[in-house]
Phi, psi and omega in degrees: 000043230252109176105357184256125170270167190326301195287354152293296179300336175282335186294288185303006193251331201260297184302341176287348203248347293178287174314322188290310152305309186314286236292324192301310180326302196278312163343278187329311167306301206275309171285349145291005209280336179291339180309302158000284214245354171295158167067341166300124155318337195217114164265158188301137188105329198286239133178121186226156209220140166302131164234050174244146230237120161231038185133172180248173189285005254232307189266348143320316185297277186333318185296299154336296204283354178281343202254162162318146198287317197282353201270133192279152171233148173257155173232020179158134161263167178193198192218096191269137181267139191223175179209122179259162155202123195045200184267355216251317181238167190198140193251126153206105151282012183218155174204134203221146206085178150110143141040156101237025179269148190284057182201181184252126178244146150285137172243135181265154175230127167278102174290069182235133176261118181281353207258334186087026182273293171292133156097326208244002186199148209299316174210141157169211183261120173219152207237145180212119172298169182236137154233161167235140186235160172227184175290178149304323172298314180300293180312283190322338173281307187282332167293342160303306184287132180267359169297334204233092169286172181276000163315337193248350153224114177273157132296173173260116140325121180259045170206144179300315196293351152260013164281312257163071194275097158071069172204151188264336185286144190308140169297012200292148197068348183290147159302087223275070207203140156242104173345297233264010145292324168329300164264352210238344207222146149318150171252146140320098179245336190238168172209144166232215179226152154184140206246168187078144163323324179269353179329168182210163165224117182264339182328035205019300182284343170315054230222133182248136155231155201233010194241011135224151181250181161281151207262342198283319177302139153285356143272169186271132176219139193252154170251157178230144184231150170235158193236140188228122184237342192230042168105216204266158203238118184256163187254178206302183141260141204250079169288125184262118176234173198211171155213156164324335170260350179227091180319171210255119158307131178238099177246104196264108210260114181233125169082053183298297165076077166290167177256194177216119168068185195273348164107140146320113156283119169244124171085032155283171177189147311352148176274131162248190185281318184234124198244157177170110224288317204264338203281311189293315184297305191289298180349312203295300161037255184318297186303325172280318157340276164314344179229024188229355183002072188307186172250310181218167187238141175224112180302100174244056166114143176079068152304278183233153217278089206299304172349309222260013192214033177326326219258334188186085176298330171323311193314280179327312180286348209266317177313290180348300191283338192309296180322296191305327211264314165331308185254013177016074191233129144329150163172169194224193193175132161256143174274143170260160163303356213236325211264005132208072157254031167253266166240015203210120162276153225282319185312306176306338203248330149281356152292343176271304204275336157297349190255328185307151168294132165105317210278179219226356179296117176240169183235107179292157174312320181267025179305169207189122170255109158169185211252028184274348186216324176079195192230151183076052174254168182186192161187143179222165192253109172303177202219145156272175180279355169255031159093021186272125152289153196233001182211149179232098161285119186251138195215123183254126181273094208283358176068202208246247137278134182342135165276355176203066185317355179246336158275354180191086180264172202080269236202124155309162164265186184235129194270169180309321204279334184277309175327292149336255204334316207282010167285033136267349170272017182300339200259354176313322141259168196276321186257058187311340159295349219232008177281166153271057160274160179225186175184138192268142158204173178273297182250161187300155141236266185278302186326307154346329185260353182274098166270328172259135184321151165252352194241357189232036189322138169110005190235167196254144150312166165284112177229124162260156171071203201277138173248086218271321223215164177283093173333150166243035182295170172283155185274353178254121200243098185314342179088002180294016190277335155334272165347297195287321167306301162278017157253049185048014188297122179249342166225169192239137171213137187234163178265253171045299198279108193261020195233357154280147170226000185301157183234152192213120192258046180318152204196051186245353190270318219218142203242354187284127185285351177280348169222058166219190212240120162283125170236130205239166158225138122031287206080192167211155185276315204298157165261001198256359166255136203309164171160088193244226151073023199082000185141057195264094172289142199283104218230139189236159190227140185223138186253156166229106175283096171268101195281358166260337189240020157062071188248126166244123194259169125241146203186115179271161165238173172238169205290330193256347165218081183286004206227036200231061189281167205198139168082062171262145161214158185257133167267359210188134153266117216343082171086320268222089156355124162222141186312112171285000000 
């Protein structure tokens, strides 16, 4: 190479590295190619169409035209085949299905890999249904030409057995449509995915069938549709009221660690022979649901399991909500670390989770997805009947991992700047010492570890119940236990430690017992999360607000006896933190 300049031999050097994977790919490819294209219903070119005739075209068009110009119709799915290397990159030369009216529609790509490919293996196949849609303005148009009966631009029907009439198989090329949505029926406006046997769509606009899957996932995935019939569906607003005669309920679900499909069991205990992770956890749920039949539910962090939902966090959050929303109770949620590490990033996953019925989740003016502020901070107020609040729920976005792992490795912080704001609510009541307010976050903080006075040496703080595992608060301490004082926060409740559940009456800010905090954990519900430590049963924590004799009560239940409460204590007394 005696006379080649450098920069030449690094071009062929790069190109040689370069070459070697491509040439494996395209091989790889050409022999896989039947793969491609096995088991599709529809080949190119090919098409099929709904044909039933409901009327002329003259009074669709009349119809259309009552509706918004913009409002979308789907008029055909379809399917892209792709070839990834790593997650990062993907190749899809094929595509099949889709449309055959004579007009330009939009295509949607559902980024759900239905093939179980991307994200879980280095190179393969991965498949993403399409649907295609046009306007109202469009369909009016195309129904104007008397060549294109309308049999032939339709609604989309919203139950599968008439998309996919005595077929196991993916629809691809159908017209997915029956006239008789135009006046009679829901229409079809969005279409998704969502995998396992256990799924749910709890959405209202929703509608999931379970009564075929798609053939292409090695986990089972279903389509779900939404639907629209008398214009946009807003969604309700949830107000939390309380009265003097009937304390306010609280149920705190911490640590789930939902799947994509049903799940692992880990660290069970008591141990059975067949553990099933996802089924069992919502079983325990429900049953506190039903018999602790709260005002609100409050999530705190670890929802669902990122890892483990790689393929699809929708899925996973969606299970998460069903109870509650099935039994319409309002409720609300902080992120934990684990809940977006899945396919849906924190920012993505709190627009879902914010969209939902019933939830209470908000994306504050200053959120931020990145870790200077986080996403989900907020506050909502209970209310009296005479339209006073009488309590404040403060909900913190505790972030993930340390931003600087060599001055403070383990666990991020809840930063000074969330701290400052939510010191704007300090003046929400006139006696602000004297509210039940409390306030959720996922991980504890610094404070969680002072079991020993600060103001009495040789002696302990008060703390019930188990201190199991080694706190994981961040090593670096924002101070925000201040902050929480001067807005009357009399308890504090967190997850993360899923083998702690102690409430802890700490004494490092304040030596006056009228101004100091209970700090609780949780427990953890899920079965699908660690719960080692000698044995740890899956456990739920439930508050009781009494507003007349002004009480904040606590009381756990366990997976195996839900209907047994055990560690009750009153933390707060007319107003006042109180000494057990």
């Amino acid at each position: 190479m005696r006379g080649v300049p450098k920069k030449y031999v690094r071009f062929f050097s790069y190109f040689a590295i370069l070459a070697v994977p491509a040439v494996f790919i395209l091989v790889w490819y050409q022999e896989h190619h039947s793969a491609l294209t096995k088991g599709f219903p529809l080949q190119p070119g090919e098409s099929k169409q709904t044909t039933e005739f409901v009327g002329d075209n003259k009074e669709a068009v009349n119809i259309l035209r009552a509706r918004s110009p913009e409002e979308k119709f789907i008029i055909g799915i379809g399917m892209y085949t792709c070839l990834h290397l790593t997650k990062y990159l993907e190749f899809c030369p094929r595509h099949v299905g889709g449309h055959t009216l004579p007009t330009k529609a939009l295509r949607t790509v559902i980024q759900k890999d239905i093939n179980h490919s991307k994200g879980f293996r280095i190179v393969g196949l991965s498949n993403y249904l399409t649907y295609d849609s046009i306007t109202t303005a469009q369909l009016a148009e195309l129904l104007s030409d008397n060549d294109i009966p309308s049999a032939a631009v339709t609604v989309a029907a919203s139950n599968a057995e008439h998309l996919v009439p005595d077929s196991p198989e993916l629809p691809l090329g159908y017209t997915i449509i029956t006239g008789k949505s135009l006046t009679e029926s829901e229409f079809v406006t969005e279409i998704s995915v969502l995998f396992g046997e256990d799924c749910v769509d709890p959405r209202p606009t929703w509608h999931l069938s379970k009564n075929w899957r798609l053939k292409h996932s090695k986990v089972p995935c279903y389509l779900t549709f939404r639907t629209r019939s008398s214009g946009p569906h807003e969604k309700e607003s949830h107000k939390l009221s309380a009265s003097f005669e009937n304390p306010f309920k609280i149920v705190q679900l911490a640590d789930l660690h939902y799947s994509v499909g049903e799940g692992r069991c880990r660290d069970e205990f008591p141990e059975h022979d067949n553990c099933i992770a996802d089924p069992k956890t919502l079983a325990f749920v429900e049953k506190v649901l039903d018999t602790e039949k709260p005002q609100l539910v409050v999530f705190t962090g670890d929802q669902i399991m990122g890892s483990e939902c790689v393929q699809d966090s929708a899925t996973a959050l969606l299970k998460v909500v069903d109870p509650v929303i099935k039994r319409r109770i309002p409720y609300a949620m902080v992120w934990g670390n684990h809940d977006d590490e899945g396919n849906l990033d924190r920012w993505e996953i709190s627009k879902l989770a914010e969209s939902l019925p019933f939830s209470l989740f908000k994306i504050g003016d200053r959120d931020t997805n990145d870790n200077s502020f986080g996403v989900g901070n907020y506050v909502h107020y209970i209310y009296g009947k005479d339209g006073n609040p009488l309590s404040a729920l403060y909900f913190l976005d505790a972030h993930k991992y340390s931003p600087n792992a060599k001055a403070y490795p383990g666990y991020d912080w809840i930063k000074e700047e969330q701290w400052n704001h939510f010191s704007s609510y300090k003046d929400t009541f006139v006696d602000q010492k004297a509210s039940l307010s409390m306030a959720f976050f996922h991980i504890p903080l610094p404070e969680y570890l002072n079991v020993d006075s600060n103001t009495s040496p040789g002696t302990q703080n008060p703390l019930i119940g188990n201190f199991k595992e080694g706190v994981t608060a961040p090593k670096y301490n924002s101070k925000g236990i201040a902050t929480l004082r001067e807005l009357g926060v009399k308890v504090t409740s967190v997850g993360h430690d899923h083998c702690n559940d102690y409430c802890l009456l700490e004494d490092s800010q304040s030596p006056a017992t009228d101004e100091r905090i209970w700090l609780c954990f949780g427990g953890a519900a899920g079965e699908g999360g660690y719960g080692g430590y000698g044995g740890t049963e899956r456990r739920i924590r439930i508050y009781q607000l009494d507003f007349l004799k002004k009480n904040i009560e606590t009381w756990k239940v366990l997976n195996s006896s839900p209907e047994k409460p055990f560690d009750h204590q009153t933390l707060v007394s007319a107003g006042v933190p109180l000494l057990p």
